[in-house]
N, C-alpha and C positions, 0 to 999 in steps of 0.2 A: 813186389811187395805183397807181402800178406798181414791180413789184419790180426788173424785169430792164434799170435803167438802166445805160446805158455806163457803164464801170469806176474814170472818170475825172469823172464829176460834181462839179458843184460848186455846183449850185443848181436845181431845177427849182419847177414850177407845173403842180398840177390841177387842170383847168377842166371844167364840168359846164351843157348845156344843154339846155334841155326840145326833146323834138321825139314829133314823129307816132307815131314807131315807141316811144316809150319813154325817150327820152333819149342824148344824143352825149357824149362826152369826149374831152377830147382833154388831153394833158399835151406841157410845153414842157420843154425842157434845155436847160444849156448848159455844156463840159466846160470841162477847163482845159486844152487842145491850142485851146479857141477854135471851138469845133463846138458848130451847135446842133442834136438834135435833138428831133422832133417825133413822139408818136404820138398815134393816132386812131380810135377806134370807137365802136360800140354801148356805154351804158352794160354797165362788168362784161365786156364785149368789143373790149377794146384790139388789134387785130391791123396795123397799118399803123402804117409806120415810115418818116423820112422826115433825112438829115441833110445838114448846109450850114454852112459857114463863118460866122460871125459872132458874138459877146460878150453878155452881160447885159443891155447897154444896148438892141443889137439884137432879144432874146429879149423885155426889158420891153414893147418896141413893138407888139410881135407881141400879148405878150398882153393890153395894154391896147385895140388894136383888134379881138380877139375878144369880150372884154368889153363894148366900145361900138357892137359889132356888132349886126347884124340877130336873130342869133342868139342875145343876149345872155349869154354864158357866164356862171356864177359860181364862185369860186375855194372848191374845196372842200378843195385840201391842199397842205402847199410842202412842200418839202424842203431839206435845208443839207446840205452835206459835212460839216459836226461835229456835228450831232443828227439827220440823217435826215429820215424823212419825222416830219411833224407829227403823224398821228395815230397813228402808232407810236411815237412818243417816250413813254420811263418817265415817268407820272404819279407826282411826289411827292404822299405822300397829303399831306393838310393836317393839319397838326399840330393836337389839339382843344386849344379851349381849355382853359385851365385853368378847373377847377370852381371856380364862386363860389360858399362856403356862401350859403345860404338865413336867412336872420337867422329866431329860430325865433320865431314869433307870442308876442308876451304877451299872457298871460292877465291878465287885468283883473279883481281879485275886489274884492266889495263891503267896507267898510268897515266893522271894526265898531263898533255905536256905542258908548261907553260913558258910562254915566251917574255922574258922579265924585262925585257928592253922598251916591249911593245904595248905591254900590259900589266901595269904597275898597281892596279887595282885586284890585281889578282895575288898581290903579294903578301904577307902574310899581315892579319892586322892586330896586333897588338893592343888587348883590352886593358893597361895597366898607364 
């Protein structure tokens, strides 16, 4: 990502390739005056800057043959005119779930037994 794109953006793409030294970037624009530009360095060391005529359609081309390049770029971050860059955009947190009670274990107790021949007092009493 770079901060300091022309004032008039309307879409870019940061690409990221391994190399010898550490790693290349380069990021694409493209404004809405119809300018696309380009910059390029060292990963973390963007310092080259590069601008040319041409639209989205032209900038996509660009960066789909960096992509299927020798050099195989991969795209680490885009940008919109209405959210910015991707990995600066406000992460809405996620809303948690709501809490499912826990159904509470039953307890399983033994039965008692009663002997009704022997124990009649034990039988059932009737308050009515």
């Amino acid at each position: 990502m770079i901060a300091n794109l022309q004032h008039d953006t309307i879409y870019a793409v940061h690409l990221r390739a391994a190399s010898s030294s550490g790693g290349k970037d380069w990021v694409g624009s493209v404004t809405a005056l119809g300018e696309i530009h380009t910059y390029w360095g060292k990963t973390g060391h963007i310092k080259q800057h590069a601008g040319k005529r041409g639209d989205t359609y032209t900038l996509n081309k660009i960066i789909l043959q960096k992509m299927q390049g020798k050099d195989k770029y991969n795209q680490i971050d885009e940008y919109s005119q209405q959210q910015g860059w991707q990995s600066q955009r406000q992460q809405t947190p996620q809303q948690a779930a709501p809490a499912v009670a826990k159904p509470k274990p039953q307890v399983v107790t033994k039965p008692i037994a009663v002997d009704w021949v022997d124990a009649p007092a034990a039988a059932i009493q009737w308050d009515f």
